[in-house]
KOLMI-570920 format. One record per residue (C-alpha): residue number from 1; residue in three letters; x, y, z. Coordinates in nm, 4 decimals. Layout:
<nodes>
@resi->NUM	resn->ALA	c1->X	c2->Y	c3->Z
...
</nodes>
This chain:
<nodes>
@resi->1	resn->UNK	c1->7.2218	c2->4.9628	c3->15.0464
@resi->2	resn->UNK	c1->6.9936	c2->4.7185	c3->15.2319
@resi->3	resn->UNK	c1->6.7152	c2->4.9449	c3->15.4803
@resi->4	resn->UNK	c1->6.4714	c2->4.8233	c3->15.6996
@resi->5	resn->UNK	c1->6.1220	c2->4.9574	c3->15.7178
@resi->6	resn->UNK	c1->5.9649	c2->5.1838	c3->15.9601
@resi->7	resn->UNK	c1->5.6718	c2->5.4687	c3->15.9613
@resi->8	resn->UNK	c1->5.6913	c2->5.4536	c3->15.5642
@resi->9	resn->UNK	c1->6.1196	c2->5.5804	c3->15.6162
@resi->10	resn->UNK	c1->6.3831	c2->5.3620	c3->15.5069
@resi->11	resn->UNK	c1->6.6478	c2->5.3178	c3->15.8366
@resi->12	resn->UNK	c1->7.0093	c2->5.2196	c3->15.6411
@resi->13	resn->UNK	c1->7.2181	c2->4.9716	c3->15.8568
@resi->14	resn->UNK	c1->7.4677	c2->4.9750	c3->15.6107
@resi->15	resn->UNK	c1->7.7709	c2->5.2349	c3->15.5834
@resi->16	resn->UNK	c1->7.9505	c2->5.2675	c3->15.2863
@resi->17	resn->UNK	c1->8.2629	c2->5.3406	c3->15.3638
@resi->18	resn->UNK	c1->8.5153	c2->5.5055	c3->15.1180
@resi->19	resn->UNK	c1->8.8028	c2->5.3617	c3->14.9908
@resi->20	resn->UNK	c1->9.1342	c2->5.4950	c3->14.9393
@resi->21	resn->UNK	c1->9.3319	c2->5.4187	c3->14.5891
@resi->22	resn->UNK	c1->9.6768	c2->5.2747	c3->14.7203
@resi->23	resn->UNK	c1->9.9887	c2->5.2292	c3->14.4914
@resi->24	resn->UNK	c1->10.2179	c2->4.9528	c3->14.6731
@resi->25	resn->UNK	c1->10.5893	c2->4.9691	c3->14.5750
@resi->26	resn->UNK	c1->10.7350	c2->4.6629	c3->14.7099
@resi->27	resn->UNK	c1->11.1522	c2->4.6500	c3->14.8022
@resi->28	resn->UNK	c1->11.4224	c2->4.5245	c3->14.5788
@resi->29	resn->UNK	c1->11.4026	c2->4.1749	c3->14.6365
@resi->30	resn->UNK	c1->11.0538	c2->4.1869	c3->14.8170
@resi->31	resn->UNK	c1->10.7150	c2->4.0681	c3->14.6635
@resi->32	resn->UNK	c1->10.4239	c2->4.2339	c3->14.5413
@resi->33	resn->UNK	c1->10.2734	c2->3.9707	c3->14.7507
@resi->34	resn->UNK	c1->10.1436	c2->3.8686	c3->15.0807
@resi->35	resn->UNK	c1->10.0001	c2->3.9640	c3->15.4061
@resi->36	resn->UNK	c1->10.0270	c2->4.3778	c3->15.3726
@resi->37	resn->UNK	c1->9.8968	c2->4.3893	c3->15.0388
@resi->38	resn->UNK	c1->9.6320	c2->4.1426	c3->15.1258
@resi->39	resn->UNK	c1->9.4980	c2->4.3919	c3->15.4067
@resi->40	resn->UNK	c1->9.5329	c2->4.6934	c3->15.1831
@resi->41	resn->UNK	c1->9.3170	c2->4.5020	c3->14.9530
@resi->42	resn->UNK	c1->9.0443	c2->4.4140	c3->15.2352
@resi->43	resn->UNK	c1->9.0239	c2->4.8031	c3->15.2965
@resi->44	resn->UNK	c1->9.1040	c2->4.9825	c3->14.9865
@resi->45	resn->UNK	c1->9.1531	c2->4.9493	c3->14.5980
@resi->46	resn->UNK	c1->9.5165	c2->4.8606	c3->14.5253
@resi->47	resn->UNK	c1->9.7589	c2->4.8950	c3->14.2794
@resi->48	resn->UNK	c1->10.0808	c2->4.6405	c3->14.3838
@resi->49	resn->UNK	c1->10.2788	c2->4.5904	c3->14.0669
@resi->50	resn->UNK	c1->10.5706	c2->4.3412	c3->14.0782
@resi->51	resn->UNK	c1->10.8398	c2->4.5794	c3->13.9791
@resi->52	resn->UNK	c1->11.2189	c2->4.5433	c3->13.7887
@resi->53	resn->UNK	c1->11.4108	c2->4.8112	c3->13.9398
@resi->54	resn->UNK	c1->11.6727	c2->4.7496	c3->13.6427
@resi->55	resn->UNK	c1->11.4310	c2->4.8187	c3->13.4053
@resi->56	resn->UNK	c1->11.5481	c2->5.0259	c3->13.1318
@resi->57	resn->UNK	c1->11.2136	c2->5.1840	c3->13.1181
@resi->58	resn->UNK	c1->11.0774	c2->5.1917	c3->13.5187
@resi->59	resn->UNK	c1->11.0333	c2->5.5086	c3->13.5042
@resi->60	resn->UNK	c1->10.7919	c2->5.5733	c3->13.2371
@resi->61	resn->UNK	c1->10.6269	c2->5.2501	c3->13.3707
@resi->62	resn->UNK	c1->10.5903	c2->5.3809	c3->13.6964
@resi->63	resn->UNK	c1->10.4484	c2->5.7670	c3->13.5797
@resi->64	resn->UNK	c1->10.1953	c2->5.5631	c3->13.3528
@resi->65	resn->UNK	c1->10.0797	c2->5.3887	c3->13.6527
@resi->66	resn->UNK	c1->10.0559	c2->5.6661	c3->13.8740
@resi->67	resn->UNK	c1->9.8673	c2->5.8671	c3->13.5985
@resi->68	resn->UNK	c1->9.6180	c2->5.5971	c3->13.4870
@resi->69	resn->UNK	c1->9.5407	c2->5.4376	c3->13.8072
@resi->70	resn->UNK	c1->9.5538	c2->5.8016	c3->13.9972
@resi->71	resn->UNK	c1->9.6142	c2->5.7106	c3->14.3786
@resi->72	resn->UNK	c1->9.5071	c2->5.8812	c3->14.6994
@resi->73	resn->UNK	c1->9.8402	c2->5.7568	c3->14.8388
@resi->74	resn->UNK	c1->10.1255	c2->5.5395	c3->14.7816
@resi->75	resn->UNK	c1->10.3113	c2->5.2936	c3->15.0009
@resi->76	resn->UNK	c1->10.6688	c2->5.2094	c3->14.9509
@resi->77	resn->UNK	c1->10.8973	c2->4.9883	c3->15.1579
@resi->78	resn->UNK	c1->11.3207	c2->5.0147	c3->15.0578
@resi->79	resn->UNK	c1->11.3657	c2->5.0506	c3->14.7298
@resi->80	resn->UNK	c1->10.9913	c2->5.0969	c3->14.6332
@resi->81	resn->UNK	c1->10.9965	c2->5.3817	c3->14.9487
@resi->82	resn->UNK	c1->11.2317	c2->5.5311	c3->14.7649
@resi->83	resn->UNK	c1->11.0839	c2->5.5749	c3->14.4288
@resi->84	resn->UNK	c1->10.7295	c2->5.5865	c3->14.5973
@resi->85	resn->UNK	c1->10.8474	c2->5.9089	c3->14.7714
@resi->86	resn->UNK	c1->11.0018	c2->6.0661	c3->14.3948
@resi->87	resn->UNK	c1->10.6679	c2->5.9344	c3->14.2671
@resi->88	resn->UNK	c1->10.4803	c2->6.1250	c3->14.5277
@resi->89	resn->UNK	c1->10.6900	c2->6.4406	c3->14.4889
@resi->90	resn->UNK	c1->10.6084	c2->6.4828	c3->14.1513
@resi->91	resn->UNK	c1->10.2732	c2->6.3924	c3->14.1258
@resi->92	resn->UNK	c1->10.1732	c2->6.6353	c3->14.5016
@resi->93	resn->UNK	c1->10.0541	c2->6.2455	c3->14.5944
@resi->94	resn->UNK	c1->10.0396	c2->6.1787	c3->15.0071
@resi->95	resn->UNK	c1->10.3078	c2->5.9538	c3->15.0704
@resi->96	resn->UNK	c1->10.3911	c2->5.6416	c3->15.3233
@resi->97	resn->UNK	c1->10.7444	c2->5.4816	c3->15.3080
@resi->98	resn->UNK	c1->10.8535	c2->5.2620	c3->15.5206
@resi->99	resn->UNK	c1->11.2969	c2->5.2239	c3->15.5853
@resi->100	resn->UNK	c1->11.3239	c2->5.4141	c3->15.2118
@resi->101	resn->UNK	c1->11.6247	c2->5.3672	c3->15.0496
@resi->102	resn->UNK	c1->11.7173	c2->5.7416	c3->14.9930
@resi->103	resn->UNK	c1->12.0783	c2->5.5815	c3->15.0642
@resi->104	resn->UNK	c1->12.2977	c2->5.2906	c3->15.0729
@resi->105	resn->UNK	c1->12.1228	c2->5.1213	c3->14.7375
@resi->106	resn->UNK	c1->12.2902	c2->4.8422	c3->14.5724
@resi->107	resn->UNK	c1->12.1661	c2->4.9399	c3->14.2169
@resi->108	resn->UNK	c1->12.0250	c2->5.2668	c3->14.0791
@resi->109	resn->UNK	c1->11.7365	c2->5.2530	c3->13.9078
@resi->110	resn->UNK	c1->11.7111	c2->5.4977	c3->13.6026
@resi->111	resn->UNK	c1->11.4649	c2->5.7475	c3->13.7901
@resi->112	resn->UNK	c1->11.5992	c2->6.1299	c3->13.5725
@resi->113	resn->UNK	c1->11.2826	c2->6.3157	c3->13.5266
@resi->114	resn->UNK	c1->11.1698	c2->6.1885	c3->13.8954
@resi->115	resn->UNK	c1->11.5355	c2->6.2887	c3->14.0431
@resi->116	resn->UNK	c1->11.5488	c2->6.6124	c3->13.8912
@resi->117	resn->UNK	c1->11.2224	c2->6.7212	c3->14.0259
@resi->118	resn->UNK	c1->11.2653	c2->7.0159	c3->14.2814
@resi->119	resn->UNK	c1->11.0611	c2->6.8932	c3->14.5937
@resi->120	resn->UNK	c1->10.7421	c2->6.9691	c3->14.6944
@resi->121	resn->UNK	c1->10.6965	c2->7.1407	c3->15.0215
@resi->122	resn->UNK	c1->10.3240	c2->7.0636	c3->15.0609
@resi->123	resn->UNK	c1->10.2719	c2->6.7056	c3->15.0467
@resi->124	resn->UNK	c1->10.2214	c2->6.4664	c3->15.3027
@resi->125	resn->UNK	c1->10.5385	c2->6.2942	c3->15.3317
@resi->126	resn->UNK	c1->10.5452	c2->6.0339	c3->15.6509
@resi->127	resn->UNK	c1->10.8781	c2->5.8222	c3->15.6537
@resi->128	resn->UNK	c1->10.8479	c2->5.4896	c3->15.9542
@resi->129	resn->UNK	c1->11.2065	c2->5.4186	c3->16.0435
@resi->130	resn->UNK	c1->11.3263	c2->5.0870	c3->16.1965
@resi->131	resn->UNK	c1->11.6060	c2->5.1676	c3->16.4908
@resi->132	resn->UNK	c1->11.7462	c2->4.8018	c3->16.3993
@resi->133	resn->UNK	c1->11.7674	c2->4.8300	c3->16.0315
@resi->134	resn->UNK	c1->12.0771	c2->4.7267	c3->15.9297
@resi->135	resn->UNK	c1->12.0492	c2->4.7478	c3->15.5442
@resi->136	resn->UNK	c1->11.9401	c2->5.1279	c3->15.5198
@resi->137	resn->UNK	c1->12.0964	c2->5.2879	c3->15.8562
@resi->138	resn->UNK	c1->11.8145	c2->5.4721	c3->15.9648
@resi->139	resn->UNK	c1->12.0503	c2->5.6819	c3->16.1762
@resi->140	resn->UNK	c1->12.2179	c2->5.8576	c3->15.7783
@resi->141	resn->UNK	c1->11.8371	c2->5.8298	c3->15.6695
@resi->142	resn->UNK	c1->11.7307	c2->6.0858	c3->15.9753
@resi->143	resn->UNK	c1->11.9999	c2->6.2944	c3->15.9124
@resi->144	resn->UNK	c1->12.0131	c2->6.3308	c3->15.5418
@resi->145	resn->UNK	c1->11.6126	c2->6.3786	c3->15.5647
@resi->146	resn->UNK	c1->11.6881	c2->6.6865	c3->15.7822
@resi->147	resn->UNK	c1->12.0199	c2->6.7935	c3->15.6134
@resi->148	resn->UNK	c1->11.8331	c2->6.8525	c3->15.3000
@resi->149	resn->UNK	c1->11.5204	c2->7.0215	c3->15.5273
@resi->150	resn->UNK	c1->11.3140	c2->6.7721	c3->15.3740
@resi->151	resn->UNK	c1->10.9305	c2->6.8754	c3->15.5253
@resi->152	resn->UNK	c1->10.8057	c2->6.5094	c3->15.6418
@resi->153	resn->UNK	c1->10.7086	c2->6.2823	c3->15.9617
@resi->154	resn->UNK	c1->10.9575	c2->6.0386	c3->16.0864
@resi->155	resn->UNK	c1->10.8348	c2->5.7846	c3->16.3366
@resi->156	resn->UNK	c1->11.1217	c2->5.5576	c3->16.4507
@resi->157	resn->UNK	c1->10.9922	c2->5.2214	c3->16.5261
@resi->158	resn->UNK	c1->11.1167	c2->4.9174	c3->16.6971
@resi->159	resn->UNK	c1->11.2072	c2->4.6853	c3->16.3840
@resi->160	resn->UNK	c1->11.4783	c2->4.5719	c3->16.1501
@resi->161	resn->UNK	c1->11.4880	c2->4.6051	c3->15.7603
@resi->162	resn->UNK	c1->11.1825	c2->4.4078	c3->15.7339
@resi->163	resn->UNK	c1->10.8402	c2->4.5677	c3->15.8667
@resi->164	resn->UNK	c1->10.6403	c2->4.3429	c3->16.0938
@resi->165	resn->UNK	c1->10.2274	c2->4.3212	c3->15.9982
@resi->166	resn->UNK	c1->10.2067	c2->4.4964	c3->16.3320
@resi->167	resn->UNK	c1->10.3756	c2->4.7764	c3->16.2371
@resi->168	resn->UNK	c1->10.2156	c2->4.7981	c3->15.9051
@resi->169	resn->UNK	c1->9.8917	c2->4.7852	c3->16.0140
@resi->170	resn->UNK	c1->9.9541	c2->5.0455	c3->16.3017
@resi->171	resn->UNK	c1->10.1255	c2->5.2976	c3->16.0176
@resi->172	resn->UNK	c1->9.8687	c2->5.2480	c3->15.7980
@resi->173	resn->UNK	c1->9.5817	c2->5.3133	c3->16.0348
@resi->174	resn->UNK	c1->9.7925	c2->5.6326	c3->16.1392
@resi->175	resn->UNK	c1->9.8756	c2->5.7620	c3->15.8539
@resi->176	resn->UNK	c1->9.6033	c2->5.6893	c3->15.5907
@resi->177	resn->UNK	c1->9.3040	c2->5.5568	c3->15.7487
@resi->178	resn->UNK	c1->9.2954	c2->5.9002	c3->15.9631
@resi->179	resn->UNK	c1->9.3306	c2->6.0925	c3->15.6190
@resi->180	resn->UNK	c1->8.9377	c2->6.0109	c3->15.6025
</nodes>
């Protein structure tokens, strides 16, 4: 830390500020690239694996992840909301998805021990809904959410399938910057 001088005292101008770990699940046929995970990156250390959801062995991939690199939260958008979510049930792991595909997928990815996990009452599950989303109606996603009495945060936003920066940035500073 750099300190100025006074009276014989050191006077730190500098804060160190702590940084969250963040796992980044990008969608199906989204990148692990670009302007989101470059802020998360500014801010916090990140995890943002490019991911093959038809991989024969995602999910051991994904638990090995999750238990090396041992995130604060994890950020999912579609398909990687989705697993981010199963992820963050299992491991009790705060959890940000954004238009999660808990519906309406065009492939299944071979998620079992994930799946069968009973779910976890006391995590922090926030789920950012876009009312114009016309790939995962987020009209079946509300109500399936609250069919099964899922415990979680649903903020309905005013976007399509794709989340704008603005949005991102405004969840993200909601959701996981306040966690501090």
């Amino acid at each position: 830390m750099v300190g100025e001088a006074k009276n014989n005292s050191y006077i730190y101008t500098a804060i160190e500020v702590m940084k969250h770990k963040i796992l980044f699940l990008h969608g199906l046929e989204s990148s692990n690239k670009g302007d989101k995970v470059d802020f998360l990156k500014e801010r916090d250390e990140v995890l943002a694996p490019k991911i093959d959801y038809l991989n024969e062995n995602l999910e051991e991939q994904l638990m090995y992840m999750v238990e090396s690199f041992r995130p604060d939260f994890i950020i999912g958008s579609s398909m990687g909301g989705y697993v981010g979510s199963l992820l963050a049930n299992y491991y009790s792991i705060p959890n940000l998805s954004f238009n999660p595909a808990i519906h309406s997928r065009g492939i299944e990815p071979k998620l079992d021990k994930l799946i069968a996990e009973q779910p976890n009452y006391f995590i922090d599950f926030n789920i950012v809904l876009g009312n114009q989303d016309n790939v995962i109606d987020p009209n079946v996603t509300e109500s399936m959410l609250l069919d099964a009495e899922v415990v979680c945060e649903i903020e309905r936003v005013d976007m399509g399938h794709r989340i704008g920066f603005d949005v991102f940035v405004n969840m993200y500073n909601k959701y996981i910057n306040n966690e501090l």
